[in-house]
C-alpha positions in Angstrom: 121.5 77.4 139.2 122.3 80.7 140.8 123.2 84.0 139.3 126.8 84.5 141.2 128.2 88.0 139.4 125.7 88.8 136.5 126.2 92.3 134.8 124.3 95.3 136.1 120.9 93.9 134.3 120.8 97.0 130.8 117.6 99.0 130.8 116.5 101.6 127.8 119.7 103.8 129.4 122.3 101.2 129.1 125.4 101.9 127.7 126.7 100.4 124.4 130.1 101.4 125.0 130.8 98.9 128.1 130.6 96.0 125.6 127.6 92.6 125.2 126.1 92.5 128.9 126.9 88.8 130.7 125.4 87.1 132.6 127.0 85.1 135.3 125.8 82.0 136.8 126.7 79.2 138.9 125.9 75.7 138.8 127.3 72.1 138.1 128.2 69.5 135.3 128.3 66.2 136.9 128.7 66.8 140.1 131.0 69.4 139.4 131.3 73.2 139.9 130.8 75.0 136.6 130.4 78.6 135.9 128.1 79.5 132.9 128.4 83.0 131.4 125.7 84.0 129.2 126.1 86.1 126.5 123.5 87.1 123.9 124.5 87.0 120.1 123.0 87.3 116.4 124.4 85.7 113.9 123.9 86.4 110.4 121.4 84.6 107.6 120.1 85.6 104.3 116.6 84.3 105.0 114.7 85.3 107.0 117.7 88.2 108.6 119.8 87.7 111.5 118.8 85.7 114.0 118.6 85.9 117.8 120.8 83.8 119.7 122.7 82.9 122.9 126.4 81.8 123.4 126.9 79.8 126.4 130.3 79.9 127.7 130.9 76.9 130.7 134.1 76.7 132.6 134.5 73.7 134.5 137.4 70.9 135.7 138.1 67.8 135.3 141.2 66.5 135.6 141.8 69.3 134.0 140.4 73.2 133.6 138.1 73.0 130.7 136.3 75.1 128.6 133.5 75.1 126.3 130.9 77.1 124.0 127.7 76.2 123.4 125.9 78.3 120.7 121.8 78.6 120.6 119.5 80.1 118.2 116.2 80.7 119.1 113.1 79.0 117.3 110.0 80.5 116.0 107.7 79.2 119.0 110.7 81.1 121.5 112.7 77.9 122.2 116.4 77.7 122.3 118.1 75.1 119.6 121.5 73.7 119.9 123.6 75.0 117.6 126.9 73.9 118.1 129.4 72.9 120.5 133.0 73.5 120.7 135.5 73.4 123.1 138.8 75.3 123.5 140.9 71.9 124.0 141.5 69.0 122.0 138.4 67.2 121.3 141.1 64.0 121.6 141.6 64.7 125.3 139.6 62.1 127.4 138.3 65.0 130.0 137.0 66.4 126.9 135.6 63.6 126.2 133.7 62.2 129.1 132.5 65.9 129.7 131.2 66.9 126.1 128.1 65.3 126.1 127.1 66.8 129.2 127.6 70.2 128.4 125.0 71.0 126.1 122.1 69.6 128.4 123.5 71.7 131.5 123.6 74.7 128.9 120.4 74.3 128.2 119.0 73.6 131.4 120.6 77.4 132.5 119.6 79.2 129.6 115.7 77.8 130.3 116.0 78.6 134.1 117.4 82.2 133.4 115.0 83.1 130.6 113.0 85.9 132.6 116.9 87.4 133.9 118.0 87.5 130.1 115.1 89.6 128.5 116.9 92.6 129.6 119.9 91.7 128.1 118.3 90.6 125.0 116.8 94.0 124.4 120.2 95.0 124.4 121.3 93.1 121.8 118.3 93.8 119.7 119.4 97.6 120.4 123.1 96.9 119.1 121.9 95.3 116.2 118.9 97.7 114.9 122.5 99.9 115.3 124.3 97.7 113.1 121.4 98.2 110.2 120.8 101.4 111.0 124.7 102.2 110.1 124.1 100.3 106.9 120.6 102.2 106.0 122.9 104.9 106.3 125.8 104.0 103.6 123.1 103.1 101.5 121.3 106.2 101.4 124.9 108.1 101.1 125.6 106.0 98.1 122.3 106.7 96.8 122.3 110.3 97.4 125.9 110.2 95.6 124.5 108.3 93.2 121.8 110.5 92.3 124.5 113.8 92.0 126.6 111.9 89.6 123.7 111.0 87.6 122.4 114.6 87.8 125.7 116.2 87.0 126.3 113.6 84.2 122.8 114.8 82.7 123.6 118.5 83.0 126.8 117.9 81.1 124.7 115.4 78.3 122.3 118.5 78.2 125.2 120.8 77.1 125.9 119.2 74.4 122.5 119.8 72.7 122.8 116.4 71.0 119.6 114.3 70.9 120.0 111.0 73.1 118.8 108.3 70.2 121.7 110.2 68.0 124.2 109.7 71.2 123.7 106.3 72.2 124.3 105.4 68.2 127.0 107.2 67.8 128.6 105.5 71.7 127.7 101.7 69.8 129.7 102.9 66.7 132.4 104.2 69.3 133.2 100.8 71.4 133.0 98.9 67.9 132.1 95.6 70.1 129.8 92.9 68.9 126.2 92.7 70.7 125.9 91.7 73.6 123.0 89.1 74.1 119.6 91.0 74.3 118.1 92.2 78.0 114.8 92.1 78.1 112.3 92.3 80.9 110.2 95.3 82.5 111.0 99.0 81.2 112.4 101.3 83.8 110.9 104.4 83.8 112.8 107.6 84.3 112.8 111.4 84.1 115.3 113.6 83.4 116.3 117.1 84.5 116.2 118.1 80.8 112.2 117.6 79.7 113.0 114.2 79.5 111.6 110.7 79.8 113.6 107.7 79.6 112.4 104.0 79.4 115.2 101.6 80.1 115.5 98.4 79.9 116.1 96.3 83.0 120.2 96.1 82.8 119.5 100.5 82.1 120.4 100.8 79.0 118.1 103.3 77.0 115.1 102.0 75.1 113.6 105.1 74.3 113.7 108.9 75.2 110.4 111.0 74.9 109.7 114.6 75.7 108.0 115.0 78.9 105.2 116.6 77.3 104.7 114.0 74.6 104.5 111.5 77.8 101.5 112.2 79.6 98.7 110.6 78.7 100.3 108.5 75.9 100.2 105.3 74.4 103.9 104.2 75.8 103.0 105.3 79.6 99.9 103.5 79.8 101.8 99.9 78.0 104.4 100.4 80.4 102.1 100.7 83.9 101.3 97.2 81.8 103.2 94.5 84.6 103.4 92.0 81.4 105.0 94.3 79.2 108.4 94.3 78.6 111.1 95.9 76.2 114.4 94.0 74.8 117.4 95.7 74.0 121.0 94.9 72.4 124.1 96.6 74.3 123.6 99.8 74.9 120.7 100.5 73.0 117.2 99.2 72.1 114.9 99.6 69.0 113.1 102.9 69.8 108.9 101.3 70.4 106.0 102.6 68.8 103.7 105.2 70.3 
């Protein structure tokens, strides 16, 4: 198999904006000419991330022009693993047919002869797709920054009020007028406030308790909750305020 038009191989420069380098390479399926184009790919999973992976495209002819995609993932030990094979004609046609089971093997074959041609472009596509992440690190930490204005602007305006937070949240239960809810229980979230304040929540965030900052340190409450087997229950919005 020979490389017969491969894209200008990407180095650290390369630019993103000309599209998924190719590589281009000539060879055979049977004793006929094929032409494999090379194309490296992740796809996504929930465990262990997206994975690494190579789509094969191979143009050939018989009888008719055919066409064909086979898809590879790449194993822990760095072997390529069939994924799939499909081809853009009828799997009932009988070129399709009596070339299918061919294609994957010749696929194969290239992608293992052209491993030291396609590190380059597999950088590249580790580049696009620490991009990809990176764009979501960064709506995550705008909805987190937005996050923690609303929550800041929602204390300030609580804090105006000068009404004490136990006396709040009963008075917002008596406002929705809504049987409980089943209990959440599990490990307190601990949190301060801009107002002197520390909250323990329970894991759904609905207030357990409120202390004064200064009545925190040091206390009773802090060191049960630095406890990883304690845990606090609460009903709806609000919890049975714990012992110090």
């Amino acid at each position: 198999m020979n490389p017969t038009d491969p894209t200008t191989q990407p180095s650290t420069s390369y630019d993103h904006s000309a599209g998924p380098p190719e590589l281009q390479v000539s060879g055979e399926i049977g004793g006929r000419t094929a032409v494999f184009t090379l194309r490296p790919k992740y796809a996504d999973s929930v465990d262990p991330g997206p994975q690494l992976g190579v789509a094969v495209r191979v143009a050939t002819h018989f009888r008719i022009p055919l066409s064909f995609t086979a898809t590879f993932k790449q194993a822990a030990d760095e072997r390529w693993e069939l994924v799939r094979v499909l081809c853009d004609q009828d799997d009932y046609l009988a070129s399709v047919r009596a070339v299918r089971p061919q294609v994957a093997a010749a696929a194969a074959n290239v992608l293992e002869e052209q491993r030291a041609q396609m590190e380059p472009l597999l950088a590249v596509a580790r580049e696009r797709q620490a991009a990809y992440a990176l764009a979501e690190v960064y709506r995550a930490r705008s909805a987190a920054a937005e996050a923690h204005r609303r929550m800041d602007a929602a204390e300030d305006e609580f804090s105006s009020f000068a009404v004490c937070e136990e006396r709040a949240a009963a008075v917002l239960g008596e406002l929705s007028g809504r049987p409980g809810p089943l209990p959440h229980s599990g490990p307190p979230i601990v949190r301060s406030t801009s107002y002197g304040r520390v909250l323990l929540l329970c894991p759904v965030g609905h207030l357990v308790q409120s202390v004064k900052a200064e009545d925190w340190s040091g206390s009773q409450l802090q060191v049960r909750c630095a406890d990883p087997a304690f845990t606090v229950t609460c009903h709806g919005q609000t919890g049975e305020p714990l012992p110090h």
